[in-house]
NUKEZA-195037 format. One record per atom (N, C-alpha, C, O, CB): atom name; x negated, y negated, z. Coordinates in Angstrom, 1 decimal, decimal comma. Each point is the difference from the previous one (the first is absolute). Glycine has a CB too. Layout:
// NUKEZA-195037
atom px py pz
CA X Y Z
...
//
This chain:
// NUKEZA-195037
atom px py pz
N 11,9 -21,3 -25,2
CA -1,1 0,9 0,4
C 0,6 1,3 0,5
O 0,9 0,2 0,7
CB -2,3 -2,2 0,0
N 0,5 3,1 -1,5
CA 0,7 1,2 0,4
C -1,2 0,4 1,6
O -1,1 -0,4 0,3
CB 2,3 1,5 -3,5
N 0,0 0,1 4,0
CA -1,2 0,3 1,1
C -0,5 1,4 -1,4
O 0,6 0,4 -1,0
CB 0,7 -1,0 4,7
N -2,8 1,0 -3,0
CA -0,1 1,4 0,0
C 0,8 0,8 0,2
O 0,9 0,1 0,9
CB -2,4 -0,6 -0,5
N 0,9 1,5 -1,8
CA 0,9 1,5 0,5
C -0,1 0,6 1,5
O -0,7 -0,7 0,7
CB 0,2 1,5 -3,2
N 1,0 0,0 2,9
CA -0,7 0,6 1,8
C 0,3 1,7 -0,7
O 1,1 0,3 -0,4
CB 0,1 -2,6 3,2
N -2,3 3,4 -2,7
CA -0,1 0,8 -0,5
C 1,0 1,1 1,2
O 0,0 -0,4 1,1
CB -2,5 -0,7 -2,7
N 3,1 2,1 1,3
CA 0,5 0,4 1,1
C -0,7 1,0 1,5
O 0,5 0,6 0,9
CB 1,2 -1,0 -3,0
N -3,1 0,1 1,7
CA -1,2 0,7 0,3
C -0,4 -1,5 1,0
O -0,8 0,0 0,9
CB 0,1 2,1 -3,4
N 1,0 -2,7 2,4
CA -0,6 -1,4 1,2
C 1,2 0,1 1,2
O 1,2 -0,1 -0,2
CB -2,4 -2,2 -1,9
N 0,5 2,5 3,3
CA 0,3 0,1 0,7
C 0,7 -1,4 1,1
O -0,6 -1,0 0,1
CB -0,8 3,2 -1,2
N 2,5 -1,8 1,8
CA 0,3 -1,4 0,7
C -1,1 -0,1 1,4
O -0,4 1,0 0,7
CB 3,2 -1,0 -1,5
N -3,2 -1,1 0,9
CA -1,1 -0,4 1,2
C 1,0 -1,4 0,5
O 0,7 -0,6 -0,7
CB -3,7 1,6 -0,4
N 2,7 -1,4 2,7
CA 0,7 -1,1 0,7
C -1,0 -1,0 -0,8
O -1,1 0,3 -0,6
CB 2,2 0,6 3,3
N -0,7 -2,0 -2,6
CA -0,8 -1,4 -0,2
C -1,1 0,0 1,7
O 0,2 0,6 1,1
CB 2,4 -2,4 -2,8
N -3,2 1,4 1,4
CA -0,5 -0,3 1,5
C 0,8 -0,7 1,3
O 0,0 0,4 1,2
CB -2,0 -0,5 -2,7
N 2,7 -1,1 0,7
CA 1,2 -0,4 1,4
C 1,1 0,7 0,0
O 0,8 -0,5 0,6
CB -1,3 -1,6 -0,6
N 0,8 3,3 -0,5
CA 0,9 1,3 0,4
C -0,7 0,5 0,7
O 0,5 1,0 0,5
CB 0,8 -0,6 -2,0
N -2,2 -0,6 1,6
CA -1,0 1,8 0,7
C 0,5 -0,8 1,8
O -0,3 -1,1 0,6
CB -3,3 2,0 -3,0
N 4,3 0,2 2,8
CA 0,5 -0,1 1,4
C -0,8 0,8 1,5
O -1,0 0,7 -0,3
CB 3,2 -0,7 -1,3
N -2,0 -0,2 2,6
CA -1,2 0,4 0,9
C 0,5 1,2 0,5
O -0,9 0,9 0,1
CB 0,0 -3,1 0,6
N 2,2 2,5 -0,3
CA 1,1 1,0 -0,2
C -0,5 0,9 -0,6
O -0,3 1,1 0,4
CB 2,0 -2,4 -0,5
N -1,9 0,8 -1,3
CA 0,3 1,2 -1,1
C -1,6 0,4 0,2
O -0,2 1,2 -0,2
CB 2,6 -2,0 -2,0
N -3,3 0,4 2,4
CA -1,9 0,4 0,0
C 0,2 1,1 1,1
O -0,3 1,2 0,0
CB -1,4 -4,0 -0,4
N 2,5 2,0 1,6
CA -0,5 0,9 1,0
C 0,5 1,4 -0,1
O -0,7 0,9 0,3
CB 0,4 -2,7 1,2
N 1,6 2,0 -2,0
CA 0,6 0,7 -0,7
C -0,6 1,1 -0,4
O -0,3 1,1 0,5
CB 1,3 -2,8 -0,9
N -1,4 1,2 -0,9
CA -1,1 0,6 -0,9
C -1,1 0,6 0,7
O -0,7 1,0 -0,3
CB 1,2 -2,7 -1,2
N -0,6 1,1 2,4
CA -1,6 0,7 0,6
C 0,0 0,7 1,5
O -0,9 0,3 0,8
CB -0,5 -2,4 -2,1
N 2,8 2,3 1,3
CA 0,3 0,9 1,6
C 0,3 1,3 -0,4
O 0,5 0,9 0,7
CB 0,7 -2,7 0,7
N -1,7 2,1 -2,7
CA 0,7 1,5 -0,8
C -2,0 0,8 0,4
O -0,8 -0,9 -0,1
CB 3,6 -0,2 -3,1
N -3,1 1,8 3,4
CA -1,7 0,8 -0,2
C 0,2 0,2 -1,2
O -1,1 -0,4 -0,5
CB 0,4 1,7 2,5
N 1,3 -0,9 -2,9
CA -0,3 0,3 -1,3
C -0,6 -1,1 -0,8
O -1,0 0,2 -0,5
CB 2,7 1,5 0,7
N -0,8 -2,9 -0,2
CA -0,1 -1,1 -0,1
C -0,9 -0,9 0,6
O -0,2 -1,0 -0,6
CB 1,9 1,6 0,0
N -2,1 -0,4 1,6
CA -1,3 -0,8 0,7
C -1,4 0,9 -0,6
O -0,8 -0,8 -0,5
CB 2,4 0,0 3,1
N -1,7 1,8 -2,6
CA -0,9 0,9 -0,9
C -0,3 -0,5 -1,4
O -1,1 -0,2 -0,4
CB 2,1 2,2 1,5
N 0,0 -2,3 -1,8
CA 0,3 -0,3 -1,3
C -0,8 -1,2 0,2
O -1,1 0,1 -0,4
CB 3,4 1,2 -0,2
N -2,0 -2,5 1,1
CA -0,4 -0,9 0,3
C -1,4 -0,7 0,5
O -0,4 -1,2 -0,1
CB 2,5 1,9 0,0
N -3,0 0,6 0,8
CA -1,0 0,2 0,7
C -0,9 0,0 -1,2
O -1,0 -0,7 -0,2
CB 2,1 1,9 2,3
N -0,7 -0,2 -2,8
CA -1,1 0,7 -1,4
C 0,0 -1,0 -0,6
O -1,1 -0,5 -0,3
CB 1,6 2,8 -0,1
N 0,9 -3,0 -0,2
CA -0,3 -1,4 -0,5
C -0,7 -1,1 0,5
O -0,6 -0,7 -0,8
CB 2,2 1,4 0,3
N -1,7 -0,8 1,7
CA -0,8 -1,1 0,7
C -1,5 0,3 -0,4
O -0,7 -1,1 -0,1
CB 2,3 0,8 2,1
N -2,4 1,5 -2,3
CA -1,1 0,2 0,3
C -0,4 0,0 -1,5
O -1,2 0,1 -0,3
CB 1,5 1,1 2,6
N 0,5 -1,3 -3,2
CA -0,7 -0,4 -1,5
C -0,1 -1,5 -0,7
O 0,8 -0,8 0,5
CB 0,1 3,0 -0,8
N -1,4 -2,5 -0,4
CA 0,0 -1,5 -0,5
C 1,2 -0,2 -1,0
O 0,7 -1,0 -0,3
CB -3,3 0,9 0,4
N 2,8 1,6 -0,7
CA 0,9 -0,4 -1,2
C 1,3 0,8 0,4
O 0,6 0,1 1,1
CB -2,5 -0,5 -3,3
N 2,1 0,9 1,3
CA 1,5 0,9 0,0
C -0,2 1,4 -0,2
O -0,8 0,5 -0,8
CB 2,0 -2,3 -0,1
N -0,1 2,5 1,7
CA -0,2 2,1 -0,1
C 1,2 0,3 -0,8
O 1,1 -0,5 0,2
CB -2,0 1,4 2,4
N 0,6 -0,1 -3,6
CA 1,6 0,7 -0,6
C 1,0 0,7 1,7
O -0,4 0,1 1,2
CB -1,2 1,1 -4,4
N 2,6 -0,9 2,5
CA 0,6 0,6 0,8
C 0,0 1,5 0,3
O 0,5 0,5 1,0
CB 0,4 -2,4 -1,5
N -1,6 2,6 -0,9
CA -0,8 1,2 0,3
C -1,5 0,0 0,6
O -0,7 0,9 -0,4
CB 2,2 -0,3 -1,3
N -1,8 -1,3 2,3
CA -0,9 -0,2 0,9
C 0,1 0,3 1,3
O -0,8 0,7 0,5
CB 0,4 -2,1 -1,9
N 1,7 0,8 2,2
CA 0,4 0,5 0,9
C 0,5 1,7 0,6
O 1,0 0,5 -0,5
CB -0,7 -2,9 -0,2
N -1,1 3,3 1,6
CA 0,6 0,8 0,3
C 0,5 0,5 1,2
O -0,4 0,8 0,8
CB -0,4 -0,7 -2,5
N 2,3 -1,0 1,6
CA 0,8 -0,1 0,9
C 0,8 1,3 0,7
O 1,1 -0,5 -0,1
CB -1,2 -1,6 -1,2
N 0,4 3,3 1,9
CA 0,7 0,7 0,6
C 1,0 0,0 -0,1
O 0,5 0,7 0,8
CB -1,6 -0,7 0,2
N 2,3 -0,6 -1,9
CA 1,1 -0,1 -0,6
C 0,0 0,4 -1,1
O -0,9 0,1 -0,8
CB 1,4 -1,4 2,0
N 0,8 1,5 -1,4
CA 0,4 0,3 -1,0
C 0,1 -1,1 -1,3
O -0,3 -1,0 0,6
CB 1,4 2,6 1,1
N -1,0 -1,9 -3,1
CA -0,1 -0,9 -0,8
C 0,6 -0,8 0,0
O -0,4 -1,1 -0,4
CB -0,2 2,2 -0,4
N 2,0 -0,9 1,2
CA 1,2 -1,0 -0,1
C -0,3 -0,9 1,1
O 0,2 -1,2 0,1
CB 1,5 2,8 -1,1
N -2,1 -0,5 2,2
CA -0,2 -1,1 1,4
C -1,2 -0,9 -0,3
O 0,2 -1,1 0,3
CB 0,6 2,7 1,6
N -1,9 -1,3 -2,4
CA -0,7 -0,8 0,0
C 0,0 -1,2 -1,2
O -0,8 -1,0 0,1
CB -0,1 2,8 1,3
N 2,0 -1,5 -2,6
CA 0,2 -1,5 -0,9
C 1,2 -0,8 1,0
O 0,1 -1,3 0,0
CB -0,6 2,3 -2,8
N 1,3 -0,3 3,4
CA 0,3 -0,7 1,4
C -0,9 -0,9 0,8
O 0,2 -1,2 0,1
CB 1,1 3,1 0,0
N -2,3 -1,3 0,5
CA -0,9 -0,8 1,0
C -0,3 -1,3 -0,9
O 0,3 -1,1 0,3
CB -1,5 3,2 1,1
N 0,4 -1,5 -2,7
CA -0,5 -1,4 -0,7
C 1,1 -1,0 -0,7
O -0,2 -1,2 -0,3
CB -1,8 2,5 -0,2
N 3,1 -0,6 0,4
CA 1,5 -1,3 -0,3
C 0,0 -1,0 1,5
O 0,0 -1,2 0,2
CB 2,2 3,3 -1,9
N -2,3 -1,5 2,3
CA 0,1 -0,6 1,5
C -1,1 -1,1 0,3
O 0,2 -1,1 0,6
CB 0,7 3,3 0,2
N -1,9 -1,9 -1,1
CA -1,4 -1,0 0,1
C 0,2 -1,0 -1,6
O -0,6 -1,0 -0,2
CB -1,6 3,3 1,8
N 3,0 -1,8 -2,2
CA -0,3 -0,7 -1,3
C 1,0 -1,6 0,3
O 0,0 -1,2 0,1
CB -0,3 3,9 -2,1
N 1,1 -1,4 2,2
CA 1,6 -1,9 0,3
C -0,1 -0,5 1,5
O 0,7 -0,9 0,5
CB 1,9 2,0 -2,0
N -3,4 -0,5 2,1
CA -0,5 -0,8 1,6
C -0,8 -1,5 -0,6
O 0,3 -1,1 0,3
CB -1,0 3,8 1,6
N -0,4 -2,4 -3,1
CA -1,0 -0,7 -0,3
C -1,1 0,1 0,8
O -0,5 -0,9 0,5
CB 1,9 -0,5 -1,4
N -1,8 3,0 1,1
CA -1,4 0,3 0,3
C -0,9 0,4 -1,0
O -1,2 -0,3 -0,1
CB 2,0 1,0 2,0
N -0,2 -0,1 -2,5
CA -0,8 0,5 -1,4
C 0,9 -0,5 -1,3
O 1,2 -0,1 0,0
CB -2,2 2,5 1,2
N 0,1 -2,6 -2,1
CA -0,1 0,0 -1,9
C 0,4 0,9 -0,1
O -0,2 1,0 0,7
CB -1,5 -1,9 -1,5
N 2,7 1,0 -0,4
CA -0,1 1,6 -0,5
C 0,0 -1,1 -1,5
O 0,5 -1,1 -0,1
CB 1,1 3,6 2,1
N -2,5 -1,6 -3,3
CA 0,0 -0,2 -1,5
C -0,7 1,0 -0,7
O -1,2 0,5 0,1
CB 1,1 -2,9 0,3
N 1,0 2,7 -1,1
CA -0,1 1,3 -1,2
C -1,6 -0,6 -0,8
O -0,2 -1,1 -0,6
CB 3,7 1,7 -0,1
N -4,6 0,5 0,9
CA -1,0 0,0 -0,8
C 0,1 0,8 -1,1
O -0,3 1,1 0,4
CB -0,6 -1,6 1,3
N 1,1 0,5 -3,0
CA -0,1 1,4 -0,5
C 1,7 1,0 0,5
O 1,2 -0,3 -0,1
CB -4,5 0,0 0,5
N 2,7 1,3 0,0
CA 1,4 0,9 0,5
C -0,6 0,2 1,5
O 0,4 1,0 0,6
CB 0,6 0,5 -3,0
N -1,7 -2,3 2,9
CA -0,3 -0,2 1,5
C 0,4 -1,0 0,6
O -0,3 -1,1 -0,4
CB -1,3 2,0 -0,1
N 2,5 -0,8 1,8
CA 0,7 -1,1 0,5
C -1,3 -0,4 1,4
O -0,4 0,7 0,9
CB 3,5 0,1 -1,7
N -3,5 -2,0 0,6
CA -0,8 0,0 0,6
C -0,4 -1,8 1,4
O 0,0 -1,2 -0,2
CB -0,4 3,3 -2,5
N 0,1 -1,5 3,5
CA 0,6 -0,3 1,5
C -1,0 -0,9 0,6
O -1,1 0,5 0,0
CB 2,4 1,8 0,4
N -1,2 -3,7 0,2
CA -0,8 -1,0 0,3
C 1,1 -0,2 1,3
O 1,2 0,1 0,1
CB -2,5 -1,1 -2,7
N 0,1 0,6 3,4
CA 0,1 -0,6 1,3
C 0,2 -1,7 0,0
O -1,1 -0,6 -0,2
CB -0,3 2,9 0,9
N 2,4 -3,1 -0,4
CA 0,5 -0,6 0,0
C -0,8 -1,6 1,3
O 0,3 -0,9 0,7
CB 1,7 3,4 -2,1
N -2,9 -1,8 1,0
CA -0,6 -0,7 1,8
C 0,2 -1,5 0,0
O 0,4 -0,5 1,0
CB -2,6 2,2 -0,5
N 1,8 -2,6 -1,6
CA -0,1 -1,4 -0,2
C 1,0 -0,4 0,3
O 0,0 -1,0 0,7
CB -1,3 1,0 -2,2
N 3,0 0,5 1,1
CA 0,8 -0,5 0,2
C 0,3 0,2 1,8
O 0,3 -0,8 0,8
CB 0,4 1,0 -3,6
N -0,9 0,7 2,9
CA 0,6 1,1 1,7
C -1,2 -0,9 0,9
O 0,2 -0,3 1,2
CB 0,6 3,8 -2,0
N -1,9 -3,8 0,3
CA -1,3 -0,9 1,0
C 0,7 -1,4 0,2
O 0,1 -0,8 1,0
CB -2,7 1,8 -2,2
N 3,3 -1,1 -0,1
CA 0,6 -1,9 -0,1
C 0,6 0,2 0,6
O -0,4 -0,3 1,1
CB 0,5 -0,9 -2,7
N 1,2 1,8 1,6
CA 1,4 -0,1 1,2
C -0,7 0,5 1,6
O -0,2 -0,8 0,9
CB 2,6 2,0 -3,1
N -2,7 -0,2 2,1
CA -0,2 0,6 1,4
C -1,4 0,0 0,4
O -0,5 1,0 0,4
CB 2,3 0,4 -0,8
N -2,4 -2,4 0,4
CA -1,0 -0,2 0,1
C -1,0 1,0 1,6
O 0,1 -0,2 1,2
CB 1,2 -2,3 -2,8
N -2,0 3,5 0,8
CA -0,8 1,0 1,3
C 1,3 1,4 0,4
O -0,2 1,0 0,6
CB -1,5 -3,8 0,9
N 2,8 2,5 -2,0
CA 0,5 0,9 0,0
C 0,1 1,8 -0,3
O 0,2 1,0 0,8
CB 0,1 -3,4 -0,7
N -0,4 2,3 -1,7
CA -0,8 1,3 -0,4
C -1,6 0,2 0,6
O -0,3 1,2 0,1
CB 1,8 -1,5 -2,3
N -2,3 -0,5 2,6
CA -1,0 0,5 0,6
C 0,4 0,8 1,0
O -0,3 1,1 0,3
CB -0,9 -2,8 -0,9
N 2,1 0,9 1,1
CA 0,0 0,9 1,4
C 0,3 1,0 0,3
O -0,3 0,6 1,0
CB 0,5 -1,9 -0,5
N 0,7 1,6 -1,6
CA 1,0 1,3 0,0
C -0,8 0,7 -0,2
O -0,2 1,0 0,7
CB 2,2 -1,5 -1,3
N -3,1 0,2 -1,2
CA -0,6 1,3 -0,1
C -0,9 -0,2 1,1
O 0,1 1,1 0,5
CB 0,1 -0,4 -3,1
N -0,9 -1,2 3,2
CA -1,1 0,5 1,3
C 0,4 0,8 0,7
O -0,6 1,0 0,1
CB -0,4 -2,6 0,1
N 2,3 1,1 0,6
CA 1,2 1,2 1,1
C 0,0 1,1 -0,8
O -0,1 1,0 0,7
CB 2,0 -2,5 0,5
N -1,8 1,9 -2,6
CA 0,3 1,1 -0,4
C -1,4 0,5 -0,2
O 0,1 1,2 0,3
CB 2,3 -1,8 -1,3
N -3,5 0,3 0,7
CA -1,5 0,6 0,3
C -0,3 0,5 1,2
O -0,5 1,1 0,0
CB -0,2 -2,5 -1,3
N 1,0 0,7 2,6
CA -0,3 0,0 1,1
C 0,6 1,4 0,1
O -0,6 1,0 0,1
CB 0,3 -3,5 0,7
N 1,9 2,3 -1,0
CA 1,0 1,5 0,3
C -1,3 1,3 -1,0
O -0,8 0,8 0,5
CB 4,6 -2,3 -0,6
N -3,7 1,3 -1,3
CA -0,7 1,1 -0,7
C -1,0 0,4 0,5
O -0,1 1,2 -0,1
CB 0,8 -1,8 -1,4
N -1,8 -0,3 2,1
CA -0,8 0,7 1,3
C 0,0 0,6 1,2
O -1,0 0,6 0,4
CB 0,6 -1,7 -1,3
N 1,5 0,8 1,4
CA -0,1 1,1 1,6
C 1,4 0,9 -0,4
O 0,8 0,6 0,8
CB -1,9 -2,7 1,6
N 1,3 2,1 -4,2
CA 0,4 1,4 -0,1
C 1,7 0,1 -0,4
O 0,6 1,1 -0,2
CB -2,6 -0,6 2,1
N 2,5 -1,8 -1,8
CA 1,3 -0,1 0,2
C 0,9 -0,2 -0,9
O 1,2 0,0 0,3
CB -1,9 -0,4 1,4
//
């Protein structure tokens, strides 16, 4: 049995029992990256990455999303010539159960009185 080809356009993602608590919180102590994450929360499906407009520069921000990608907060998968970005919640609800809630609510609460 041969495996599948792996196109050099598929990107590496953790398995879910790599996905570490370390590496989430990590991931989500950056504002660019908790932002990033926020906008994602609030859709059903997935945003390109030119969707985002982030206050950095280009390189920093395929940085931010390499960072959420290999934490295992977000999907990343080439649509087309669109790399395109899913919130990872099913797995991050199983392990950490109420955890991303909470964070993004603290991070709502902060976006409201301004901070």
């Amino acid at each position: 049995m041969t495996s599948p080809a792996v196109s050099s356009r598929d990107l590496p993602h953790p398995a879910c029992d790599e996905i570490r608590l370390e590496g989430v919180l990590h991931a989500l102590s950056d504002p660019m990256r908790l932002r990033i994450v926020r906008e994602l929360a609030g859709v059903a499906g997935e945003l390109s990455c030119s969707h985002f407009d982030l206050p950095v520069t280009k390189s920093t921000t395929t940085h931010h999303f390499r960072v959420l990608r290999e934490s295992g907060v977000i999907r990343q998968v080439y649509r087309g010539t669109a790399k395109m970005n899913g919130l990872r919640r099913g797995d991050l609800d199983e392990l950490f159960p109420g955890l991303l809630d909470a964070i993004l609510d603290a991070a709502a609460r902060r976006a409201v009185r301004g901070g």
